[in-house]
C-alpha positions in Angstrom: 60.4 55.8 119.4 63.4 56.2 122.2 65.6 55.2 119.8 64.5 58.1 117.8 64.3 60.3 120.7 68.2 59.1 121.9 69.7 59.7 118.6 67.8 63.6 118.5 69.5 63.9 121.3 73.0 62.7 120.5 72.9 64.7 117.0 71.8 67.9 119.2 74.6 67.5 121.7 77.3 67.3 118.7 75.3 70.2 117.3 76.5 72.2 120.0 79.9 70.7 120.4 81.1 71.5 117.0 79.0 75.0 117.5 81.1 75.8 120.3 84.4 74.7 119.0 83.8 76.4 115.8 83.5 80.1 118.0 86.1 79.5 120.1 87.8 79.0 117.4 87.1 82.2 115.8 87.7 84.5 119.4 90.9 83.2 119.3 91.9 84.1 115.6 90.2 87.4 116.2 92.5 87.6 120.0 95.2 86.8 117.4 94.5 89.8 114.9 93.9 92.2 117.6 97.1 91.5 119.1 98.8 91.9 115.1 96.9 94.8 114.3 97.8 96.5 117.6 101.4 95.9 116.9 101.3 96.9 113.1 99.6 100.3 114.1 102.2 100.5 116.8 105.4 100.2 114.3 103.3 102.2 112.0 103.0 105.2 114.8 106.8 104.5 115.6 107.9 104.8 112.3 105.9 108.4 111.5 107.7 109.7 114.6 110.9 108.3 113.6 110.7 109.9 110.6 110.5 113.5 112.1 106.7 113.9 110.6 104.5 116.5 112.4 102.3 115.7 114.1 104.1 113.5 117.0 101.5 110.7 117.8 101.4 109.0 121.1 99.7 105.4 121.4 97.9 104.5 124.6 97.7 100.3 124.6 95.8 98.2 127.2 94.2 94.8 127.0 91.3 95.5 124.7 91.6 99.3 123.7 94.3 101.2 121.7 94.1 105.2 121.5 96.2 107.2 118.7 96.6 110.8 119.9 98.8 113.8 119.1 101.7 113.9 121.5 100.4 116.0 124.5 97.2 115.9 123.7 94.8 113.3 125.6 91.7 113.0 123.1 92.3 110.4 121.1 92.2 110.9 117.4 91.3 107.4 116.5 90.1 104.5 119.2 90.0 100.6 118.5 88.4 98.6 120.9 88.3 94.6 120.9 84.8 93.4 121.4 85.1 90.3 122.6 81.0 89.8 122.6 80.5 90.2 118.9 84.3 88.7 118.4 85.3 91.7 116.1 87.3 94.9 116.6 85.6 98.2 115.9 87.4 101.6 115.1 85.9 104.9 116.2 87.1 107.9 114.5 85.2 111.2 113.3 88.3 111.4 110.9 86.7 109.1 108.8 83.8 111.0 108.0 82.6 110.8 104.8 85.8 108.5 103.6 84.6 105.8 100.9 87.3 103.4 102.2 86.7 103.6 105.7 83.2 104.3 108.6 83.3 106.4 111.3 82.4 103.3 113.4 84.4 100.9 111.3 84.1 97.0 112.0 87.3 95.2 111.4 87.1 91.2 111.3 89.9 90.1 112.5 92.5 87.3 112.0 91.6 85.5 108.6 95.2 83.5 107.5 97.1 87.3 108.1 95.1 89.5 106.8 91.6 91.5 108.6 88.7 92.1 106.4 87.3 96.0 107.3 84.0 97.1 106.1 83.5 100.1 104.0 80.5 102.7 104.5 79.1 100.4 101.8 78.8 97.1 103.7 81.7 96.0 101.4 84.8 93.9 103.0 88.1 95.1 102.1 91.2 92.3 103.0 94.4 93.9 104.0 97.3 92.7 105.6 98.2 93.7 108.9 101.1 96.4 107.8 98.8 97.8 104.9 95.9 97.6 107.4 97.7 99.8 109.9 99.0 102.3 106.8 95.5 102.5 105.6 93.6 103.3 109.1 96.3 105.5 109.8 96.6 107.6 106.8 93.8 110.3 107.6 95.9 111.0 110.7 99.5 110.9 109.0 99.0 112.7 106.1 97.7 115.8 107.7 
């Protein structure tokens, strides 16, 4: 009976080893894609400006938030946020009403072997890489 009892416990306490491992594991992939995404809709921004494109969009970067504005403007057009608690990055954007490729309230899962999977208004994931991410989220914005 104790043996039974010790090896319940054992299997538990590996449970929860391998449980742990497993999502820090995925926060930092997901810290990884943040950081990738952030710098692909950087060059992205960059390279509309560059271009001489109207509008001129500014980029506002901190730790876990990104805003894309127009130049002199400071509402942001389109917000990501990291959320660390739910290990995802969400994008907020009323520019994406009524799109069939993208939500208002987007969730983008991050970091998956270069690529983020982003979830449609349908529930469907959609894998892009980083640079055809950033063209993708940013085209509402661009091509007006």
């Amino acid at each position: 009976m104790w043996e039974d009892l010790d090896r319940l416990i054992e299997e538990r306490q590996n449970w929860r080893l391998l449980r742990r491992r497993r999502n820090q594991k995925v926060a930092e992939r997901c810290a990884i894609g943040w950081k990738n995404l952030s710098e692909a809709l950087h060059r992205e921004i960059i390279r509309h400006n560059t271009l001489g494109k109207k509008p001129k969009l500014g980029i506002r970067r901190s730790k876990d938030r990104l805003d894309i504005h127009r130049i002199n403007h400071l509402s942001p057009l389109l917000s990501f946020v990291l959320d660390d608690d739910n290990v995802q990055i969400v994008s907020c954007a009323p520019i994406y009403a009524g799109s069939t490729t993208l939500s208002e309230r987007g969730k983008i899962l991050a970091a998956f072997l270069g690529t983020v999977l982003i979830v449609d208004p349908d529930g469907r994931m959609v894998r892009f890489g980083y640079e055809q991410a950033a063209q993708v989220l940013l085209a509402p914005i661009l091509n007006h």
